[in-house]
C-alpha positions in Angstrom: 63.5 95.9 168.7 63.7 92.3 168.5 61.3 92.4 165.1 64.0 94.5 163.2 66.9 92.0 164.4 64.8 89.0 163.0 64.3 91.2 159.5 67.5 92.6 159.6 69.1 88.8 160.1 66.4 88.2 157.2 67.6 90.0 155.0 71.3 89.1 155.4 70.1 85.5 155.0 67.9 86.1 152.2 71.0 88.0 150.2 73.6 85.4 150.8 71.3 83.0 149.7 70.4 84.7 146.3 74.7 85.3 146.2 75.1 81.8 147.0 72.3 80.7 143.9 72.8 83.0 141.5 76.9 82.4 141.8 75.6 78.1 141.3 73.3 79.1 138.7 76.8 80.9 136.5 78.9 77.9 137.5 76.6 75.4 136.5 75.8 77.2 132.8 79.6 77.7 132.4 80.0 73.8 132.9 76.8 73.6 129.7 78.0 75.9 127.9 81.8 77.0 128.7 82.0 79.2 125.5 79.7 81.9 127.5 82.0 81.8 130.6 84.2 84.5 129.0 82.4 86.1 126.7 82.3 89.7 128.8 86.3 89.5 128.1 85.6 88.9 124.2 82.6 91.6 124.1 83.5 94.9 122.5 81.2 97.7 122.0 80.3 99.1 118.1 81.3 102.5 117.4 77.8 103.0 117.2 76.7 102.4 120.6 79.6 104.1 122.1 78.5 107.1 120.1 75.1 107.0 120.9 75.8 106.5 124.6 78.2 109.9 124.1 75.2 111.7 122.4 73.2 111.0 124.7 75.3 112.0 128.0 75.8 115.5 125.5 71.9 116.4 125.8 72.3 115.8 129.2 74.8 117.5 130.0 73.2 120.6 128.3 70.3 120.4 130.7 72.3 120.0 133.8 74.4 122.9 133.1 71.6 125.2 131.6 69.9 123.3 135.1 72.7 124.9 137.3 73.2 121.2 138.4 76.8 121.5 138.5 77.1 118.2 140.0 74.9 116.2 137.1 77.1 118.4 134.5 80.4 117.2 136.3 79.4 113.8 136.5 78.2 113.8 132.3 81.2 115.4 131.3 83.3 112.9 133.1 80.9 109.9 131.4 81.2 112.1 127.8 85.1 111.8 128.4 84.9 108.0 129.4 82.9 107.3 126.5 86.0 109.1 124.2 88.7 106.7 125.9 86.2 103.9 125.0 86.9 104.4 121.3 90.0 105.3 122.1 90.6 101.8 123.9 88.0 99.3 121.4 88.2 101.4 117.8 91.6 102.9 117.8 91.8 103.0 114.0 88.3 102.6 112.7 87.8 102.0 109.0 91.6 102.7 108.7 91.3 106.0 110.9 93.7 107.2 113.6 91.2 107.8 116.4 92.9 107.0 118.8 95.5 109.8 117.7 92.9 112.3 117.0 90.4 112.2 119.8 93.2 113.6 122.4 94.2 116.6 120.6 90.7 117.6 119.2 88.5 117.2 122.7 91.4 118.1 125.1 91.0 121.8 125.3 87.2 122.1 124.5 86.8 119.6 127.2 89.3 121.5 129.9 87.1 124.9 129.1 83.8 123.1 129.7 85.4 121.4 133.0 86.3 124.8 134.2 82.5 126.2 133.5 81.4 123.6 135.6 83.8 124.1 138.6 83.0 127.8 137.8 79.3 127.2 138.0 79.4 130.0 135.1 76.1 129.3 133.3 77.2 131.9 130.3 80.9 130.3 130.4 79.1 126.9 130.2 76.9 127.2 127.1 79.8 128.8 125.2 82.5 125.9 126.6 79.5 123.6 125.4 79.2 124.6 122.6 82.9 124.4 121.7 82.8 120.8 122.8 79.6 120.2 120.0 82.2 121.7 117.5 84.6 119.7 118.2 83.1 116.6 118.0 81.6 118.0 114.3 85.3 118.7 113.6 86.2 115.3 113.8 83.3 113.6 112.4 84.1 115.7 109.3 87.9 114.8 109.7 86.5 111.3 109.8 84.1 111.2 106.9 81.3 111.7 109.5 80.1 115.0 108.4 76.7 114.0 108.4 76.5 113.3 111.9 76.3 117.1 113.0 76.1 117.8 116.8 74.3 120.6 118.8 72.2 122.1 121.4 69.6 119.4 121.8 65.7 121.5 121.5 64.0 118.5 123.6 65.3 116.6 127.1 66.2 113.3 126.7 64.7 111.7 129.5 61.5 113.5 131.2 61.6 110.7 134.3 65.0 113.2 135.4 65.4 116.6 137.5 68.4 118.2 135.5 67.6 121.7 137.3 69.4 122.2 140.4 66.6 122.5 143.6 
């Protein structure tokens, strides 16, 4: 008993101390070099990597709901949508497009339908909703000039280190 007090107060110790070093460490390279101090506030994603991050949460998403891991699906859907606010938020009008006009009216439905599969945990509702989500993101990369960028049923799981079936 007394052993896991001493580790216990340990490990407290040992995690304020790191805190405490790690928050000196970021004063004292703010003070060398104050033009990295805010530098997360002047970061903004390229349309590429927010894309890529989308695509990516897509393939997973097909698993989880082919998976009938209605929890992963929710929770890939929801990253999928924050991805879309995203452009929304950093590329608003990208190359002198409206995005942030079209996204809404294009993904709003096909999203709600694939939301509702999930809560439904329908998997025959789900692979049709998904795939009416993959369509509309091909609608607006072809509204956008993006018609080479084609979207589908991935063939191959992304990650292999991941459970996407439901236990």
């Amino acid at each position: 008993m007394w052993m896991k007090k001493m580790n216990r107060l340990f490990s407290i110790f040992f995690f304020i101390t790191c805190s405490c070093l790690a928050n000196a460490a970021g004063d004292a390279l703010a003070d060398i070099h104050p033009e990295l101090s805010d530098a997360s506030q002047n970061y903004s994603p390229g349309m590429g990597e927010i894309m890529a991050g989308i695509q990516l949460r897509h393939a997973k998403l097909w698993y989880a709901g082919t998976g009938g891991n209605w929890k992963l699906a929710k929770y890939e859907l929801d990253e999928i949508l924050e991805g879309l606010e995203d452009v929304k938020k950093y590329h608003p009008d990208f190359e002198g497009r409206p995005l942030a006009e079209m996204i809404g009216p294009i993904t709003s439905e096909p999203a709600e339908k694939l939301a509702k599969a999930i809560q439904a945990r329908q998997k025959v509702l789900f692979m049709k909703s998904f795939d009416g989500l993959s369509q509309a993101c091909n609608t607006c990369h072809t509204a956008n000039g993006f018609d080479f960028i084609y979207i589908q049923r991935p063939v191959t799981q992304p990650f292999t280190n991941q459970r996407y079936k439901k236990l």
